[in-house]
N, C-alpha and C positions, 0 to 999 in steps of 0.2 A: 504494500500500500504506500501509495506517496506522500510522501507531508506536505501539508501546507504553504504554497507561495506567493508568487506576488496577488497582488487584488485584482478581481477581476470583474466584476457588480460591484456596484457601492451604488445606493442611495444615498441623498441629501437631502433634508427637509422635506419630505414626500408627505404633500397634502392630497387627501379627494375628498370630497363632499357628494354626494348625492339630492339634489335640492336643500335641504334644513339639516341633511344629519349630515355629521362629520365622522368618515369613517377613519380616517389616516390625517394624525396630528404629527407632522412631522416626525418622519418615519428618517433616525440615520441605521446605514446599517451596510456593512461591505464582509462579501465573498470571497474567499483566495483560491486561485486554482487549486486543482484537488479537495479542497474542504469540502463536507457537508454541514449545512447549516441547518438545524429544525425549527421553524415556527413552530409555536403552542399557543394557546389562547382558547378561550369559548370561542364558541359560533357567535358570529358577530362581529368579533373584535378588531378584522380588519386582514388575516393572514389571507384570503381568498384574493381579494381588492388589491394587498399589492405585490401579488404575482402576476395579477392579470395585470399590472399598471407598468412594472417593470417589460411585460410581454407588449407592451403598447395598445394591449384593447381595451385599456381607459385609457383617456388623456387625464395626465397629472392636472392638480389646479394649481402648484406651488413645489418648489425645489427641482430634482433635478435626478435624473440616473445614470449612471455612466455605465458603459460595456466595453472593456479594457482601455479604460484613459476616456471614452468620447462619448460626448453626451448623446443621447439616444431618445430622450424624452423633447428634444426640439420640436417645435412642429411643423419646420424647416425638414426632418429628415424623414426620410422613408422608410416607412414601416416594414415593408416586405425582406430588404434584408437583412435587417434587424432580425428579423423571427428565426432567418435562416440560421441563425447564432445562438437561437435559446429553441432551446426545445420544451414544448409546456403540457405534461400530461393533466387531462384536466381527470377531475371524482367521475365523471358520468361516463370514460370511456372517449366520447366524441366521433365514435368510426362511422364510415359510412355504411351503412347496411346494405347497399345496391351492390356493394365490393366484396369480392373475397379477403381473407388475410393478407394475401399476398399482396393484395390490389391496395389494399388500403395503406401498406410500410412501401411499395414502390411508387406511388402517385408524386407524394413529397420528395421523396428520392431524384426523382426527373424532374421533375419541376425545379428544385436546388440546383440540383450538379447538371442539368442539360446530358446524360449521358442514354445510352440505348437503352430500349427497352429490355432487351437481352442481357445486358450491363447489370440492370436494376433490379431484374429478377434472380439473377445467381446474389447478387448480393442483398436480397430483401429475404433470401429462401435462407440465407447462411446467419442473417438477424434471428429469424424465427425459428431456428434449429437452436441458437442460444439462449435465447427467453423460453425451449421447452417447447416448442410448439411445430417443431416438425410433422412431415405428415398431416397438417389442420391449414396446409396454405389455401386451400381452395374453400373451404369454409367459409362462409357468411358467417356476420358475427351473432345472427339468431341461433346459427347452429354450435355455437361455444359460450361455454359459462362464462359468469362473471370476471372471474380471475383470469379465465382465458382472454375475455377481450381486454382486459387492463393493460396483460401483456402486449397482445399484438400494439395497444396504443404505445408503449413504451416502446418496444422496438422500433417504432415510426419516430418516436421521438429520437429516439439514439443513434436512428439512419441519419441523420443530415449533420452528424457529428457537430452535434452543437458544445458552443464554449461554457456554457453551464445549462444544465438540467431540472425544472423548475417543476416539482411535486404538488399538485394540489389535492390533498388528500384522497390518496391515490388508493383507499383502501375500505372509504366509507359509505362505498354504494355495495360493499361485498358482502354477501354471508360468511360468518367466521371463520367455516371452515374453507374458505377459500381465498382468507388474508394472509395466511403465510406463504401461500405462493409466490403471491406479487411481493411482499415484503424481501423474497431471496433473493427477488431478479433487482431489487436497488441495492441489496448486499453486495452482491455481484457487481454491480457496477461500484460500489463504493470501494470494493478491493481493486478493483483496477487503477482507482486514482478517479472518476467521472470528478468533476466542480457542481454540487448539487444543491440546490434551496428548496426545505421540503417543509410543507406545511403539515400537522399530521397531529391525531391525538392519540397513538399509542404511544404514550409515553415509553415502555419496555425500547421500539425501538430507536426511540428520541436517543436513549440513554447507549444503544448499542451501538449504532452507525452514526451518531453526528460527532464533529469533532466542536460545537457550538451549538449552544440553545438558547434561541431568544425569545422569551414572553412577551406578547402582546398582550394588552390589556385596555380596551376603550378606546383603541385607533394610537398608541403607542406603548414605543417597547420599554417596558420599565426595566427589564435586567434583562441582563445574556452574562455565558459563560460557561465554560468547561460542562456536560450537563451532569456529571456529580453531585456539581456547585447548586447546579441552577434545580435540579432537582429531588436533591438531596440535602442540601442546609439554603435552599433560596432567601434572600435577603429580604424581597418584600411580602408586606403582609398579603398582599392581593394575591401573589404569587401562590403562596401557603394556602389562601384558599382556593384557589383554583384546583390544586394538588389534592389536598382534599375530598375538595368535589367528586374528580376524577377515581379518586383512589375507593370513595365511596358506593361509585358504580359498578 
C-alpha cells in the first residue's frame, strides 16, 4: 500500500445553499494521492452535496476546489473533463438498464480515451473479471443483485482511471448480506494505493480503510483525524453523539 503524498483535492471555503437551507458552511478539507479519506455525519449533514459539488453537479455558491493545483469549481471551466478525472460512484448504482455490464464500464471508457470498440471491450471484460464479475458481462443490470450492480458501477468508475475516487455511500441501497462484497472491491482498491473520498456510515470500515476521518456535522467539519482519534476518543461533543447514535443501532 502506498503512503500518502502530495494533495491532490482540496476544498476551500465550500459553501451550497439550497434556497433557505445551508447545506455546506465552509467546507476546508484536502486529499493526498493514495489517501483514503471517510466522510461520517447523519443524513443531512452535507457529505452527499459535497461530493456531488466537488464532481461539479452542483455549482459551489462560495470558495473554491482545486484538482491537483487548479481550480475546477470556475465556471469558466469545463465540466466534462473535469469528470474524466474523478470518478463518482453514486448509493443508487446509476447504470443504465438498456446496457449490458459490459456496455455500461465500456461507454465511459470510449467516450474518455476515444479508443476502439475492440480496445474497450478486452479492457472493460479484464475490469469486470477484477471486481468478481466475470462471466455477468452480458447481463443487464435487472438481471444482477445489488452488490453486483455496485460493482459493475465501480468498475466504470475505475475504467477512466481517474485521479481520485469519490464514494457516495456506496453500500446503502444494499441488503447486508451483500455489503461486504462491494466493501472488498474498495479494499482492493485501497491496497493498490486508488486516492479515494468516501462518504459512508459503516463506521467498522471508516476505521479499516481510511487513513482520515472527517465529521460533518450541520454542513461542517468539526474534526478529522487519524480514525482511532476521531472514533475512538473524538474531541467533540457532537461527535460523541453521533457515535453513539450509530453504535446504538
Amino acid at each position: 500500500m502506498s503512503a500518502p503524498g502530495d494533495l491532490v483535492l482540496e476544498a476551500r471555503g465550500v459553501t451550497k445553499s439550497f434556497g433557505e437551507r445551508e447545506v455546506l458552511r465552509g467546507i476546508d478539507l484536502g486529499v493526498r494521492e493514495h489517501e483514503a479519506v471517510a466522510l461520517i455525519g447523519a443524513s443531512g449533514s452535507g457529505k452527499s452535496t459535497l461530493l456531488r459539488c466537488i464532481d461539479l453537479l452542483e455549482e459551489v455558491d462560495d470558495g473554491d476546489v482545486f484538482l491537483d493545483g487548479e481550480v475546477i469549481t470556475d465556471p469558466a471551466v469545463d465540466p466534462v473533463p473535469v469528470r474524466r478525472r474523478l470518478g463518482l460512484v453514486f448509493q443508487a448504482y446509476n447504470l443504465f438498464p438498456h446496457l449490458s455490464a459490459l456496455e455500461n464500464v465500456v461507454l465511459g471508457e470510449r467516450r474518455a480515451h476515444g479508443i476502439s470498440r475492440a480496445e474497450a471491450e478486452e479492457r472493460g471484460r479484464a475490469l469486470l473479471a477484477r471486481f468478481g464479475l466475470a462471466g455477468r458481462e452480458d447481463d443487464r443490470p435487472d438481471n444482477l443483485s445489488g452488490g453486483q450492480q455496485q460493482r459493475v458501477a465501480i468498475a466504470r468508475a475505475f475504467g477512466g482511471s481517474p485521479r481520485v475516487l469519490l464514494l457516495d455511500e456506496v453500500t446503502s441501497a444494499l441488503d447486508p448480506e451483500l455489503v461486504g462484497e462491494v466493501l472488498e472491491a474498495v479494499r482492493a482498491l485501497k491496497r493498490e494505493g486508488m486516492t479515494m473520498l468516501i462518504a459512508t456510515h459503516e463506521m467498522s470500515f471508516a476505521r479499516e480503510v481510511a487513513d482520515r476521518v472527517a465529521f460533518l456535522h450541520e454542513g461542517r467539519i468539526l474534526e478529522q483525524g487519524p480514525p482511532d482519534q476521531v472514533l475512538s476518543a473524538p474531541r467533540a461533543e457532537e461527535t460523541r453523539r453521533f457515535l453513539r447514535r450509530i453504535q446504538a443501532n
